[in-house]
C-alpha positions in Angstrom: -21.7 14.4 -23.6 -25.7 13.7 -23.1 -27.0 15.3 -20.2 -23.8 16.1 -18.5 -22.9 19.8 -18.3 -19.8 20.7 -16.1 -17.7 24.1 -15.9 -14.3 24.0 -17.0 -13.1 25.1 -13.9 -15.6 22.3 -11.9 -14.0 19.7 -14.2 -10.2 20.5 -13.5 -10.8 20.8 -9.8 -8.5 18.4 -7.3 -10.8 16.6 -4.8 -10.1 17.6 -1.2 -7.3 16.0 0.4 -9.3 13.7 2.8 -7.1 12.0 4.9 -9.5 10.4 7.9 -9.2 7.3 7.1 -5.2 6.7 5.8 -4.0 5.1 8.9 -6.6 2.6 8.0 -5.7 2.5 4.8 -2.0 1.8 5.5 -2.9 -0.9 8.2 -4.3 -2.7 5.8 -1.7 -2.3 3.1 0.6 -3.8 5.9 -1.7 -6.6 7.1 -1.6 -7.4 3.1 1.8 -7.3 3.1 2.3 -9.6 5.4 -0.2 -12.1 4.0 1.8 -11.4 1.1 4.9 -12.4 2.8 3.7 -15.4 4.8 2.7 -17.2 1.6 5.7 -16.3 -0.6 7.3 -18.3 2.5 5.1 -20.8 2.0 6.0 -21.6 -1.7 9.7 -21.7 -1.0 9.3 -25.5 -0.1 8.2 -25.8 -4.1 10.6 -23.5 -5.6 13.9 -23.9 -7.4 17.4 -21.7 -6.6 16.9 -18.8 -9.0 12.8 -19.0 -7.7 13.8 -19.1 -4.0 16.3 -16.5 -4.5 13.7 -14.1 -6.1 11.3 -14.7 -4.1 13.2 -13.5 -0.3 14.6 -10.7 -2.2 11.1 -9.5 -3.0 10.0 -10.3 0.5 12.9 -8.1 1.7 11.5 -5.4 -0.2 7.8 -6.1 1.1 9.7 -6.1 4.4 11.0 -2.7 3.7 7.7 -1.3 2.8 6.1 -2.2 6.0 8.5 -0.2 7.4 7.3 2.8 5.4 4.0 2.1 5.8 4.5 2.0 9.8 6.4 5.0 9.2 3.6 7.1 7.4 1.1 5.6 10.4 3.1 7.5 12.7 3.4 11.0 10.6 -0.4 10.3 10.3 -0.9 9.8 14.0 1.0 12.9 15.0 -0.8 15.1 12.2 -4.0 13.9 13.5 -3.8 14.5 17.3 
C-alpha cells in the first residue's frame, strides 16, 4: 500500500467502545421499526392468504424486537446515569 504505513499492532487494534449515542441509535431502530410495521399493515389490503399470513408473522417478530430494543434503552439508561 502507497503512502500508507501502519504498525501491526495499530492495525489489529479494536476501536473504543463508544457508547454515547446507542440510546439514539436504538430509538431510531424502533421508530423504523414501526414505520416498518405500519406499512406492512398497510399492504395487507393487497395481499393474498399465504402473503397476509407472512407478513403479521414478520410484524410479530418486528414487534418482538422493539421489545428488545426498549429493553437495551433501559440497560443503556441505567449504565449511563
Amino acid at each position: 500500500m502507497k503512502g500508507v504505513h501502519l504498525l501491526s499492532n495499530e492495525r489489529n487494534r479494536p476501536k473504543p467502545d463508544d457508547r454515547s449515542d446507542n440510546v439514539e441509535k436504538l430509538q431510531d431502530m424502533v421508530q423504523d421499526t414501526l414505520n416498518n410495521i405500519d406499512e406492512a399493515e398497510e399492504s395487507l389490503e393487497f395481499a393474498s392468504g399465504k402473503q397476509r399470513e407472512q407478513i403479521k408473522e414478520k410484524n410479530k417478530r418486528r414487534e418482538e424486537a422493539i421489545e428488545g430494543f426498549r429493553d437495551e434503552i433501559k440497560d443503556e439508561a441505567r449504565h449511563n446515569h
